[in-house]
N, C-alpha and C positions, 0 to 999 in steps of 0.2 A: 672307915675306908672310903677312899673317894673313890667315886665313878670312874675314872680314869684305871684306877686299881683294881675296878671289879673285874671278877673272872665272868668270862664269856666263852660259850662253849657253838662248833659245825659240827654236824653230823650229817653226812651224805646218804643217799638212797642205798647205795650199797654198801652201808654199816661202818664206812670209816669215821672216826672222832678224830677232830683237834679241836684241844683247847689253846685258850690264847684270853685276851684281854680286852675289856669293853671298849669300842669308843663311841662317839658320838650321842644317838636317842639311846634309853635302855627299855628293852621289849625283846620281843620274838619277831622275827621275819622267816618269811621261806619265798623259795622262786626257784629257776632253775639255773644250775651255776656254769660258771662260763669265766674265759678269762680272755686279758688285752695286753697284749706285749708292748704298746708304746711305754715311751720314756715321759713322754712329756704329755698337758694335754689332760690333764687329769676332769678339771669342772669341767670341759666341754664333755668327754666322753659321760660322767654322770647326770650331763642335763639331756643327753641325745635321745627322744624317744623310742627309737628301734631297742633300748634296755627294757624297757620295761618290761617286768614280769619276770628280770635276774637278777640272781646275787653276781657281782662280778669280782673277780681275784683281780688285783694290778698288779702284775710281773716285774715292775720296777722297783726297789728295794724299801725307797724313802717314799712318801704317798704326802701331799700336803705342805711341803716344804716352800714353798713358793706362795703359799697362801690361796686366797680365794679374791677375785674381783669379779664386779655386779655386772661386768660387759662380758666374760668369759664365759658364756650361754650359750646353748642352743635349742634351749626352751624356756617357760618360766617359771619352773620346779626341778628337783631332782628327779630323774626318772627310776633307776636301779630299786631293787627293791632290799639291798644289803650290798655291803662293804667287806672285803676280804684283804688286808695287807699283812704285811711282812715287819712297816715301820710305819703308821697312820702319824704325821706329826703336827700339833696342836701351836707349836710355836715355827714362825715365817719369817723369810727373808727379803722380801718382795715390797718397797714401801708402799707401791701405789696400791698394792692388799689393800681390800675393805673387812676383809678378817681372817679367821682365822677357819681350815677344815672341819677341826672339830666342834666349830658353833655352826659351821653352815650345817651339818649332819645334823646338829639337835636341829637347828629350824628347820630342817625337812623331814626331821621325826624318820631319820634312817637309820637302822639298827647295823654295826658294824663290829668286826673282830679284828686287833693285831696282833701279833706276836704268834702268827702264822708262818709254817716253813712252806711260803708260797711257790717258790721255785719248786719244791716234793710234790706239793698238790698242782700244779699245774700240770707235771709226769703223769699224774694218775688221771687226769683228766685225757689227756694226748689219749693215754694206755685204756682207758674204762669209758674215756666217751661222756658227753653230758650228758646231765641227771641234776634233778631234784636233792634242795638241801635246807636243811634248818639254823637260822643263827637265834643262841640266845643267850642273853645275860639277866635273864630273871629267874630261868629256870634250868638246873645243868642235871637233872634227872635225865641221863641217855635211852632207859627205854621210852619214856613218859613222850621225851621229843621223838624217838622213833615211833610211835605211833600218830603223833600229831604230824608228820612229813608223810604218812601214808597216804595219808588224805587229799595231799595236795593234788591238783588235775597235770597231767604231761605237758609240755609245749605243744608238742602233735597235736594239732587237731582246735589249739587255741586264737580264737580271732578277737586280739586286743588291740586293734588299730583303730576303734573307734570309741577307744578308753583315753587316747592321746590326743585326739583328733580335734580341732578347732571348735567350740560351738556353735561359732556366726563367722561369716564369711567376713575377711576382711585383706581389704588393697594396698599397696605398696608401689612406689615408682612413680613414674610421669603419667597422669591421665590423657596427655597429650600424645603418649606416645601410640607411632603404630604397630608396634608388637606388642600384641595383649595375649598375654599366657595365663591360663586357667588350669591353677595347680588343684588335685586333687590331694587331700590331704588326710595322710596313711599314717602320721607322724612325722611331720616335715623337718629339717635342719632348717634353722635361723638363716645360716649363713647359705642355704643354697637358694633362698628368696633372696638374699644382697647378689649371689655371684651373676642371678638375671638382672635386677634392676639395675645392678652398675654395668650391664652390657644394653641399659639403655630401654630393658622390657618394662611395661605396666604390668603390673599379674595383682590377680585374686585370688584370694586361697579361701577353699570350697570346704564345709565338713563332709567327712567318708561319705557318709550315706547320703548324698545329695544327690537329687537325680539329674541326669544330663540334661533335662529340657530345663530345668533352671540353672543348668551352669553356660547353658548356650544364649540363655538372656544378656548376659558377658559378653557377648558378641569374639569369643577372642579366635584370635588366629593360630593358634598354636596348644597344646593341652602338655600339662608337666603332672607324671603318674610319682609319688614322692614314695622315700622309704619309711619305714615303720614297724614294728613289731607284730609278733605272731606267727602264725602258720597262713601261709596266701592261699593255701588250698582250703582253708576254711574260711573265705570274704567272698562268696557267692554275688553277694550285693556288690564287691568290686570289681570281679570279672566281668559281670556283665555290661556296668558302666565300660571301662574298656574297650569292650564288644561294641558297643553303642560309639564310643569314641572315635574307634578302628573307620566307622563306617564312614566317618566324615572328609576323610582322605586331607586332613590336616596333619601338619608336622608335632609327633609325641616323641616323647623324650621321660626315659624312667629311668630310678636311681633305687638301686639295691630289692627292695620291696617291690618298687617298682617296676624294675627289671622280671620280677619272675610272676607279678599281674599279667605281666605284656606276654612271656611265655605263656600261660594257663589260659589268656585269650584268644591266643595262638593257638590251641592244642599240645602243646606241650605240658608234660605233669614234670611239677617239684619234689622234693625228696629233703625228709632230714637228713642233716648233716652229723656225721660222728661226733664231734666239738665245735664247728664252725671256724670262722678267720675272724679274727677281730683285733687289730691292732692297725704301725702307720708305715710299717715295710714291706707288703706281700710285693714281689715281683709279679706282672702282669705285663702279657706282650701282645702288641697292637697287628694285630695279622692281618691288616690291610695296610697299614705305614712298615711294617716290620721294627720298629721300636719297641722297648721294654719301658716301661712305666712302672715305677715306687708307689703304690697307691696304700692308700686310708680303706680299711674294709671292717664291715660290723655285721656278719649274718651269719643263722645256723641254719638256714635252708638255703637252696641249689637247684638249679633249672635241670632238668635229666639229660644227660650227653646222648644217650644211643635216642632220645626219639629227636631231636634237635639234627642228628644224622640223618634222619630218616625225610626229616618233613624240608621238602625242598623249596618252600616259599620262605626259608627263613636262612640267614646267611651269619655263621658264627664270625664274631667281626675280632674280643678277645679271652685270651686264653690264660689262666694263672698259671705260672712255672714253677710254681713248689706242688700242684697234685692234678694239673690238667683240667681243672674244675671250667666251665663255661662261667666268662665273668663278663661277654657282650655279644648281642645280638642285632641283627636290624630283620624289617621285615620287606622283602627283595620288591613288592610290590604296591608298598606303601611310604607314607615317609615317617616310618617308626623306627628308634634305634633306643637302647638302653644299655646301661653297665650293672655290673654286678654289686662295684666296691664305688667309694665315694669321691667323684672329682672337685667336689668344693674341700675337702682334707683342709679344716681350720681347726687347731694346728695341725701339721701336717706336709706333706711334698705336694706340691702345686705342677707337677706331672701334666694332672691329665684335666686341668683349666678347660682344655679346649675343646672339649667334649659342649661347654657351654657355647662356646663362639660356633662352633655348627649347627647347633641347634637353634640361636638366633639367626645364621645364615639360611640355614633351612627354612624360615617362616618367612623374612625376606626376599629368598628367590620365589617362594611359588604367591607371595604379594604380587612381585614383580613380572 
């Protein structure tokens, strides 16, 4: 029997089984599961670091078809901790493919299942909410795997952003130039260090835990708070940098992770989310421009609405139109603004670009 043949067995926290069929590594994974409606988009979404620490489902039917290329990244591993499709497919149509999905899976030693009725289990996900789950194709004893998924820890409460996180600080862009941004690095997107540099920024990118008086050696003028995985209410050591950031009265600018560091150093608390967003079509409407925006989103936590109401230093800027959820902020007396979902969306609708272009305006005016 070849690998491609062996059975492979999910088992969810609340005792549901599908079985289905191996692909890629064969082992055991677990993480907490979660799924993404895009169509397209597949290696970016499994290199993107704010995965880490899930199995994720792809909602689109065929998974792999298109192959795999060595620039379609957004880090320099797979991040996901398991694979859930419908139809995972090993053979491609894409010539400038450098392979094939199911050898990039074995080289990143990621354990996956197909011949999953993914569209079922994403209902049950909507209906039951995420949760913890087990893939495995070495061992399909369902109590033996229901007790080893016991074990696993919650999201709640989990601070893996400096399990992705850069080791040594390193720069990008024109050293000539004079916008020097100092990203903080929570698990950063590839491409949202290109979408500064190609608006002309230098930037550095800092690991998590690095303290502000050496990211201020950088001399930069402007500070970039990135997205990343986890629970933000458990990165103590990132709130307070923040805090420390806040005081400098330079122009921040946060993306997803980001965005709800920026709240929590604000006084606002975050909240998990029932399933979270994560796909490239949430509607999002800009309640300063009165626009609506198609954006790219990938998070299961949430800034809290009623204290965001409450606390009158801080001005809700956008609003998502499928559940009212707070997806942007600024702070009224500072020059800090952040979103919730992602304006570099590679691949993705290119919307809300320009969240960058004021952020490089904003370091430029107060130069100026």
């Amino acid at each position: 029997m070849s690998e491609k043949q062996r059975p492979a067995i999910l088992v969810l926290a609340d005792g549901t089984v599908c079985q289905g069929k191996a692909f890629g590594a064969i082992g055991i994974t677990t993480g907490e599961i979660c799924f993404n409606t895009g169509m397209t988009g597949y290696q970016e979404v499994f290199t993107d670091p704010s995965y880490y620490g899930q199995i994720l489902i792809m909602n689109t039917v065929h998974v792999g078809n298109y192959g795999v290329k060595d620039k379609d990244v957004e880090s320099d591993s797979v991040k996901i901790r398991g694979l859930i499709g419908r139809n995972l497919e090993d053979q491609y149509s894409r010539k400038l493919a450098n392979g094939s999905l199911e050898d990039y899976m074995k080289a990143n030693k990621i354990v996956s299942i197909e011949g999953v009725d993914t569209r079922a289990l994403v209902a049950h996900i909507r209906t039951k909410g995420a949760m913890n789950c087990i893939i495995s194709s070495e061992i399909t004893d369902v109590e033996l795997l229901k007790k080893n998924l016991a074990s696993v820890p919650d999201m709640n409460g989990l601070e893996l952003a400096s399990h992705v996180s850069t080791k040594q600080p390193y720069e990008m862009g024109n050293a000539d130039s004079k916008v020097r941004i100092a990203v903080m690095d929570y698990g950063v997107k590839q491409h949202i260090l290109h979408c500064m540099v190609d608006r002309g920024a230098y930037v550095k990118v800092f690991p998590a835990k690095t303290k502000l008086k050496d990211v201020k050696d950088f001399r930069p003028n402007g500070y970039f708070i990135s997205n990343g995985p986890g629970d933000p209410a458990a990165m103590d050591y990132a709130i307070d940098t923040v805090k420390e950031i806040m005081k400098e009265d330079k122009p921040v600018f946060g993306i997803c992770l980001g965005h709800q560091l920026l709240a929590l150093a604000n006084g606002i608390p975050t909240f998990k989310m029932h399933h979270g967003h994560r796909g490239l079509n949430h509607p999002v409407k800009n309640l300063i421009t009165g626009k609506c925006e198609i954006t790219t989103q990938n998070h299961g936590f949430g800034v809290d609405p009623e204290a965001v109401k409450k606390a009158s230093h801080i001005e809700v800027t956008h609003l998502n139109l499928n559940d009212q959820s707070i997806e942007g902020i600024r702070i009224k007396d500072k020059p800090a603004f952040s979103v919730q979902y992602h304006p570099e969306s590679t691949p993705g609708p290119h919307d809300s670009r320009y969240l960058f272009d004021e952020f490089i305006k904003l370091i430029e005016g107060q130069k100026n």
